[in-house]
N, C-alpha and C positions, 0 to 999 in steps of 0.2 A: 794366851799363847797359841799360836798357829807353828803345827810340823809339817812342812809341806814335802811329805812323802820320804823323811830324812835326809833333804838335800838342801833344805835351808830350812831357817825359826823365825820367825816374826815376835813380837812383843809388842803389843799397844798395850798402850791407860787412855782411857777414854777422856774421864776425868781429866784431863789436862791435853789431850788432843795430840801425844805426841807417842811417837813409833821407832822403833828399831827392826833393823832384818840383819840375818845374820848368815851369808852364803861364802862359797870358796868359790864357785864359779863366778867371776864376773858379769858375767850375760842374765844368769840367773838372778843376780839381785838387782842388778837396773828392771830386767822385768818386772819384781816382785814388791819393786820399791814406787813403780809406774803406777801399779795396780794399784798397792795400795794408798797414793793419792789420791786417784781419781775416785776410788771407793769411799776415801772420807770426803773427798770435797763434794762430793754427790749430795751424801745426804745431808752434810752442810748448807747446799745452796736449796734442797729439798724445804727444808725448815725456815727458810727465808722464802719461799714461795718461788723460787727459779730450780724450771726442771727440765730434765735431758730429756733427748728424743735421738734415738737412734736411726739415725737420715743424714742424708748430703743437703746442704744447706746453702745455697749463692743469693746475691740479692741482685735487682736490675735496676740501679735510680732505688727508692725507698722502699720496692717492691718483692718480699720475701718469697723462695721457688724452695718446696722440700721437697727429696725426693726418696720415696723409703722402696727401698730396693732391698730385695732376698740377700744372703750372704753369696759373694765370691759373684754377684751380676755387675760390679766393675764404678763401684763409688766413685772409688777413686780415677780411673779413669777418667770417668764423666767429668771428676771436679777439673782435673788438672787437663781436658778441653777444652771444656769451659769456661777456665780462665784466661785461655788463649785473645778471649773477645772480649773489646773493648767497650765500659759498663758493666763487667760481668765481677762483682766479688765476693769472698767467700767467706760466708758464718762459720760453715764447720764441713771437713767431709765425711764426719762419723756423726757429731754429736752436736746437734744446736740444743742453745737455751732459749725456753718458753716463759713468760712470766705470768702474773696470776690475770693481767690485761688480756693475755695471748698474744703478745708482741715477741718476736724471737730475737734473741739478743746471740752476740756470736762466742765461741769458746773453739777458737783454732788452736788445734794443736799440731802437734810434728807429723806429718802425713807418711804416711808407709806404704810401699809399694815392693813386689815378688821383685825377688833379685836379681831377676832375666829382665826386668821391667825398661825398655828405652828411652834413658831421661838425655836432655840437654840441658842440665845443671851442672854447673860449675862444683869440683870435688868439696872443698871447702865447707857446701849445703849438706853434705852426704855421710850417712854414717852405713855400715853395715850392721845388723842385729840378728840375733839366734834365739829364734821362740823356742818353749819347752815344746809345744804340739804341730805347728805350724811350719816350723820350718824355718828357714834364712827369709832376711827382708829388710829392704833398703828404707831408711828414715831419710824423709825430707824435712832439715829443717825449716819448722814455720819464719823466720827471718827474712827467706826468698820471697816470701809472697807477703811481707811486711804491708807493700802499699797496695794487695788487693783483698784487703780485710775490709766487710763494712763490719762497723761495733754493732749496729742494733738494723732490723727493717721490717714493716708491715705487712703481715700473712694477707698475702696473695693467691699463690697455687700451690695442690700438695700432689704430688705426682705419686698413686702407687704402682707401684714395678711387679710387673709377672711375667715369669719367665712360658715363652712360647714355642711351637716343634716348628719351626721355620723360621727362612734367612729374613722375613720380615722384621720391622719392627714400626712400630705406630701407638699416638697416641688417642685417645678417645675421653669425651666428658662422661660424665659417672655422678650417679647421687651423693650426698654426701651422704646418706646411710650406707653406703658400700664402703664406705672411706673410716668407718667408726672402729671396724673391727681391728684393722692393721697399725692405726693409729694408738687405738687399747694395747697393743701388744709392743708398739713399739716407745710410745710416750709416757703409761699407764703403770705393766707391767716391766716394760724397759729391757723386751729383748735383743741381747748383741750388747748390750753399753759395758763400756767395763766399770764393774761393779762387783767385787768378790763376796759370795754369800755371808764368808763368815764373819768381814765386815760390819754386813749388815743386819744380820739378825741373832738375836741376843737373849732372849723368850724371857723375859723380864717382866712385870706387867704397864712400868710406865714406857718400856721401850716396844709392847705390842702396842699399845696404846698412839706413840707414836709415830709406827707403821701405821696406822690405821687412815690418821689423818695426815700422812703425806700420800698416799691413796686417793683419797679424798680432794686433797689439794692437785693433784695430777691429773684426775679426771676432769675436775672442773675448765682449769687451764686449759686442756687437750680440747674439749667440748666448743669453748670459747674462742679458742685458734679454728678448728673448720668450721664453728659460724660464720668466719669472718674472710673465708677460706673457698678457693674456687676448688673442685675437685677432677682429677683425670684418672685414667687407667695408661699407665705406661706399659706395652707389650714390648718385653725386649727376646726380639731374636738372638740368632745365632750366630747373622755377621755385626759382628761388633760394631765397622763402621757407619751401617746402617742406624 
């Protein structure tokens, strides 16, 4: 049983893999309802050996580009320019999957964007949404970009993103021991993915047990994708267009 703050209930059984939420506000249980799939499907596909990575994900021809960027440096953006170009499709703007080869496979979802945000989508694509902490935000249904979804493509370049005090921005090549850390926190650890804590941990001894080895199974993957993996430093300035 989850109280989330007296404003809605949750109920899962594990055992049978199935959930109820129980909210009055509207907004509130689509969010709560959201969360909670992608919290189970996580560790679902975890135990199958496919794992998230919190990153913008596009491929060129077979060719997989991640791009792990700070929060609020403009993922979304980047996706929704980049697929302005022609060859350019997209695994995920949040969330790619890695498998235990280190091949990234795609999980497009509904893409979100600030609700000042200037789209040329037809209404029909468009929802309006009301985060608890965030604020208002326009949903892109994934259907629009139906035909620039690649399913699967091979790790090629992993761009990580640092924000810098000028209108520059540029990239540069980089170790792959510079690239270990960010990737531990973003593939590893699994900072930013939505994944709700108490979902996921349970202090049980076959369920620490099984944290342990999806741990285990995440490092390796992760390790195995930038072997295979060119590495850059993405400096992103201040003018956007740049």
């Amino acid at each position: 049983y989850i109280d989330h703050q007296a404003r809605a209930l949750t109920i899962y059984d594990y055992n049978n893999e199935e959930g109820r939420v129980y909210a009055q506000d509207r907004g509130l249980l689509h969010e709560l309802t959201y969360l909670l799939i992608l919290s189970r499907v996580g560790e679902l596909l975890d135990k199958k050996g496919i794992h998230r990575i919190h990153c913008l994900g596009v491929s060129i021809g077979e060719k997989g580009v991640l791009c792990l960027l700070p929060q609020g440096a403009g993922k979304t953006t980047l996706a929704l320019e980049l697929l302005k170009n022609e060859g350019v499709k997209l695994l995920s703007d949040d969330t790619v999957l890695m498998n235990r080869k280190g091949e990234l496979l795609a999980f497009p979802l509904r893409i979100g964007v600030s609700a000042d945000f200037p789209l040329d989508i037809p209404g029909e694509h468009l929802r309006s949404f009301q985060r608890r902490k965030y604020g208002k935000k326009t949903l892109i249904d994934i259907d629009y970009f139906r035909d620039k979804i690649a399913p699967s493509a091979k790790p090629f370049i992993i761009l990580i993103g640092q924000r810098v005090f000028s209108d520059e921005a540029e990239i540069i090549k980089i170790s792959k021991l510079k690239a270990i850390g960010p990737l531990f926190r973003d593939a590893v650890i699994g900072l930013g993915l939505a994944q709700m804590v108490e979902y996921f941990l349970r202090f049980d001894f076959k369920d620490i047990f099984s944290k342990i080895s999806i741990g285990f199974s995440r490092l390796l993957a992760g390790l195995k994708l930038l072997l295979h993996s060119k590495t850059y430093r993405f400096l992103i300035g201040r003018d956007q267009g740049k």
